[in-house]
C-alpha positions as CSV (number, residue, x, y, z in Angstrom):
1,X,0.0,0.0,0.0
2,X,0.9,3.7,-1.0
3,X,0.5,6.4,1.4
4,X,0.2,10.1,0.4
5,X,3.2,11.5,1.8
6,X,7.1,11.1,1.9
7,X,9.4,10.8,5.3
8,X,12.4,12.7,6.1
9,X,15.0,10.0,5.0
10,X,13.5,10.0,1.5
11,X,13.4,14.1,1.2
12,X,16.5,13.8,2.8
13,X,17.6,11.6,-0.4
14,X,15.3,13.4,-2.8
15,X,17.2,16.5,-2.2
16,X,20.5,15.3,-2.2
17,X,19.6,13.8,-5.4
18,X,18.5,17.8,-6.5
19,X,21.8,18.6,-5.5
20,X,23.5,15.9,-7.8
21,X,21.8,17.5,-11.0
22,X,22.4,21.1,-10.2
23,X,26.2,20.5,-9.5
24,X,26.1,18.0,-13.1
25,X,24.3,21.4,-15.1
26,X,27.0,23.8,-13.8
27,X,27.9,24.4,-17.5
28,X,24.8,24.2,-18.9
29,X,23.6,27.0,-16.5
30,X,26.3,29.0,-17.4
31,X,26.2,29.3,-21.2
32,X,22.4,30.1,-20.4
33,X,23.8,32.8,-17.8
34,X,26.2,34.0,-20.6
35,X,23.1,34.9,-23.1
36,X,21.5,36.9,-20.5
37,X,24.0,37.9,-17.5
38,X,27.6,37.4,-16.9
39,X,27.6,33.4,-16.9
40,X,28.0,33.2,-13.1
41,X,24.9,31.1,-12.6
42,X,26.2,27.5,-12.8
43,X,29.0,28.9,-10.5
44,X,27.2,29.9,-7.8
45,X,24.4,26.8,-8.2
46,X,26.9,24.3,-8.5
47,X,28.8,25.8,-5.6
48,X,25.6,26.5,-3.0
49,X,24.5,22.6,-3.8
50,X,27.4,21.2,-3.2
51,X,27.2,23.0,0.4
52,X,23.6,22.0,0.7
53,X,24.5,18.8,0.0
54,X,27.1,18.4,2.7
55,X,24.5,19.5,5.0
56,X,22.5,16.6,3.7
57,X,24.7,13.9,4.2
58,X,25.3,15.3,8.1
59,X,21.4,15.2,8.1
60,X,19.4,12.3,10.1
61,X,15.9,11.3,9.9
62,X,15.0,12.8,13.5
63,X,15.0,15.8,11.8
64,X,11.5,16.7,10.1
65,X,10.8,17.1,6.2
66,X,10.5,21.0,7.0
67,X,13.7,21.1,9.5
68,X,15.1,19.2,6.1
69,X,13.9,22.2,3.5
70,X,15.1,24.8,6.1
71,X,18.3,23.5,6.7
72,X,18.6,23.2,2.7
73,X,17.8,26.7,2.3
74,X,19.9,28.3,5.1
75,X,22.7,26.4,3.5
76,X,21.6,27.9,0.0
77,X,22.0,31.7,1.3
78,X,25.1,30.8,3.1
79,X,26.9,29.9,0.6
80,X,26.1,31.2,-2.1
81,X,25.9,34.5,-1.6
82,X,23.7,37.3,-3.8
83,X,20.8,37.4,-5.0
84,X,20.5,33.8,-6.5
85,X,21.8,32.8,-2.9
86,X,18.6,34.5,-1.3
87,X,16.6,33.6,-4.1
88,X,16.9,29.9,-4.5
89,X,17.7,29.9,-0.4
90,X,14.1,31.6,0.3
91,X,12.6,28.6,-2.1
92,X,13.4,26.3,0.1
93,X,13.2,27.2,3.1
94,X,9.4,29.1,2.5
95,X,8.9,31.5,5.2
96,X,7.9,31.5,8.8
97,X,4.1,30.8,7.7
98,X,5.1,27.8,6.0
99,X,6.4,25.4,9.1
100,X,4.4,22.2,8.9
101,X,4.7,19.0,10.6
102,X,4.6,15.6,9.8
103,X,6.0,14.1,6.8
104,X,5.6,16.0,3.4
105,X,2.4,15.7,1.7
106,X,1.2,17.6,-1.7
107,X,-0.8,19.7,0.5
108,X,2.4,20.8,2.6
109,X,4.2,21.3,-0.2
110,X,2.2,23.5,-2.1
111,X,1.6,25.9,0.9
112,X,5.3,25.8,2.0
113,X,6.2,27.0,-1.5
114,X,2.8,29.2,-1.6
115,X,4.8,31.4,1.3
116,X,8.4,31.3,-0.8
117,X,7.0,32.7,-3.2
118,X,4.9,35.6,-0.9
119,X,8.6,36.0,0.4
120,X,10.6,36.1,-3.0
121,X,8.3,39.1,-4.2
122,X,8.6,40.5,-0.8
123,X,12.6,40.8,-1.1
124,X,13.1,41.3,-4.5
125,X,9.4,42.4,-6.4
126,X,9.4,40.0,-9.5
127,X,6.3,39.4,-10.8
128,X,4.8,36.8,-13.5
129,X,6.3,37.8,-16.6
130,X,9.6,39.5,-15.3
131,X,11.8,36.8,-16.8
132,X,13.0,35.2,-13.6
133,X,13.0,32.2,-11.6
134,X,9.4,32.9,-10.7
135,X,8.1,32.3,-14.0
136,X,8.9,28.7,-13.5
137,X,8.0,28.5,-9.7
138,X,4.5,29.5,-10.5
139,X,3.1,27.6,-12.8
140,X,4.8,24.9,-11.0
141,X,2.7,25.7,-7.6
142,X,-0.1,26.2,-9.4
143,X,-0.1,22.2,-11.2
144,X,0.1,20.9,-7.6
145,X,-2.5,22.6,-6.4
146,X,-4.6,21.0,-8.6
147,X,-3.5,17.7,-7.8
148,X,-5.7,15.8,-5.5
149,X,-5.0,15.9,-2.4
150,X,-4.8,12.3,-1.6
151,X,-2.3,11.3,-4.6
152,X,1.5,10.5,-3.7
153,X,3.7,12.9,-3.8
154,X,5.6,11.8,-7.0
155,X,2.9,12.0,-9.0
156,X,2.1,15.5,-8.2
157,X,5.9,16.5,-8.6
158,X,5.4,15.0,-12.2
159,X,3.2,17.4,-12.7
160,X,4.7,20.1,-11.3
161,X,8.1,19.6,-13.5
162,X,6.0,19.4,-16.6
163,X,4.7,22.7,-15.6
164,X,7.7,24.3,-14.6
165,X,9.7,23.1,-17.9
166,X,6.8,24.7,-19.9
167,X,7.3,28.2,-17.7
168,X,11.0,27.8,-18.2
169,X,10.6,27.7,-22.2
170,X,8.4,30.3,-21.8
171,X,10.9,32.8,-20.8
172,X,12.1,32.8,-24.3
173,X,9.8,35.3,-25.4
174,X,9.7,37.3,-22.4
175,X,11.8,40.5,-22.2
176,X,13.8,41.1,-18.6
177,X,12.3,43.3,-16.6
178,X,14.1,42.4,-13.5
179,X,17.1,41.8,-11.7
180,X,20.5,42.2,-13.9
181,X,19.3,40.9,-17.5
182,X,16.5,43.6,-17.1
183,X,19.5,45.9,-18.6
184,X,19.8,43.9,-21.9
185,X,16.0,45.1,-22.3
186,X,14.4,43.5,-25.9
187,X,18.2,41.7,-26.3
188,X,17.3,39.2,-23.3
189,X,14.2,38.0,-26.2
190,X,14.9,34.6,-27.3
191,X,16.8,33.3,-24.8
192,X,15.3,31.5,-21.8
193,X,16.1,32.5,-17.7
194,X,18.5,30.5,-16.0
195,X,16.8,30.7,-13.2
196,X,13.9,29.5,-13.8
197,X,15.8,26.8,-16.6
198,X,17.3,25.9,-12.3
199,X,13.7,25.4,-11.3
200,X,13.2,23.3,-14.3
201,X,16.1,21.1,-13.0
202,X,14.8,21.2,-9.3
203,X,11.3,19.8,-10.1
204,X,12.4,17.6,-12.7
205,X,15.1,15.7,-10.3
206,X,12.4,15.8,-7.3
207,X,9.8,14.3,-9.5
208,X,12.4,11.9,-11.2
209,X,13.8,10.2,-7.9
210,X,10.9,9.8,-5.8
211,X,9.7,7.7,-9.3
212,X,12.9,6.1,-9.6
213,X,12.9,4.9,-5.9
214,X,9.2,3.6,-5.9
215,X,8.3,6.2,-3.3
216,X,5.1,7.2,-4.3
217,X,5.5,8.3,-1.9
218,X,7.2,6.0,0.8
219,X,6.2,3.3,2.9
220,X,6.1,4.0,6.7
């Protein structure tokens, strides 16, 4: 039997797996960087993952799936440094209206990222169709909130990456009207975020693993 929900030692390897694919796309994140910014992305990714993912492998399941995505995202803004740093940091670890307990369930998930996002636009302002990470997040948020409630999480997720791949591609034909591609104006056309081409990655590995491992989601 299935159960609708996933326990810290399989977020715990879910995550590290994230962490895997992030620090594997340095390159690719940085010729996307280089279309649009000064190619420092898969730098700073690859550098704050490998961090997050040394916290992960100090990590123990008496720690909850939220203790898990906070410690993720402290580690995130710790090491990385900058915007992307707070950024992808504040994704993780939501805000202080997004503690749940318990093991991680669609439900959970949707409204911890429902405050990372409330907190992202607080810090920085980005909107929907600024051209930045968000443009990927959203959409993303939005395709598990219409999952069912009761369905494991991997099969939400699956969702979710689809959605977030399609905001990612999107991005293409948006013009930057935020953070430091906004100063390439109509030149950033064509070319997709790498940011939210990162969220892409994110979802995609989350989705992939928990599917890979038979987790969906785990057993207690």
């Amino acid at each position: 039997m299935t159960h609708p929900w996933v326990e810290t030692v399989d977020v715990i390897g879910m995550l590290t797996a994230v962490c895997d694919r992030m620090i594997a796309s340095e390159e690719l994140l940085a010729r996307a960087d280089r279309e649009v910014g000064d190619g420092d992305h898969g730098q700073g990714m690859a550098r704050g993952f490998r961090a997050a993912r040394d916290y992960l492998h100090r990590a123990t399941a008496a720690s909850t799936p939220h203790q898990i995505l906070v410690g993720v995202g402290t580690t995130l803004i710790g090491s990385m440094g900058g915007a992307s740093g707070v950024v992808f940091g504040t994704f993780f670890r939501g805000a202080r209206t997004s503690a749940f307990t318990g093991p991680l369930t669609v439900a959970a998930l949707t409204g911890h990222l429902d405050a990372a996002v409330a907190e992202i636009q607080r810090r920085g302002g980005a909107r929907a169709g600024d051209k930045t990470m968000l443009d990927a997040v959203l959409p993303a948020v939005e395709a598990l909130r219409a999952q069912p409630a009761e369905i494991p999480v991997a099969q939400a997720l699956c969702a979710a990456a689809e959605a977030a791949q399609a905001g990612a591609e999107a991005t293409k034909a948006m013009t930057a009207r935020h953070g430091k591609s906004a100063t390439l104006g109509p030149r950033s056309l064509g070319h997709p975020d790498p940011g939210a081409i990162s969220v892409a990655l994110i979802f995609r590995e989350m989705a992939d693993w928990l599917t890979r491992q038979h987790l969906s989601p785990s057993t207690p």
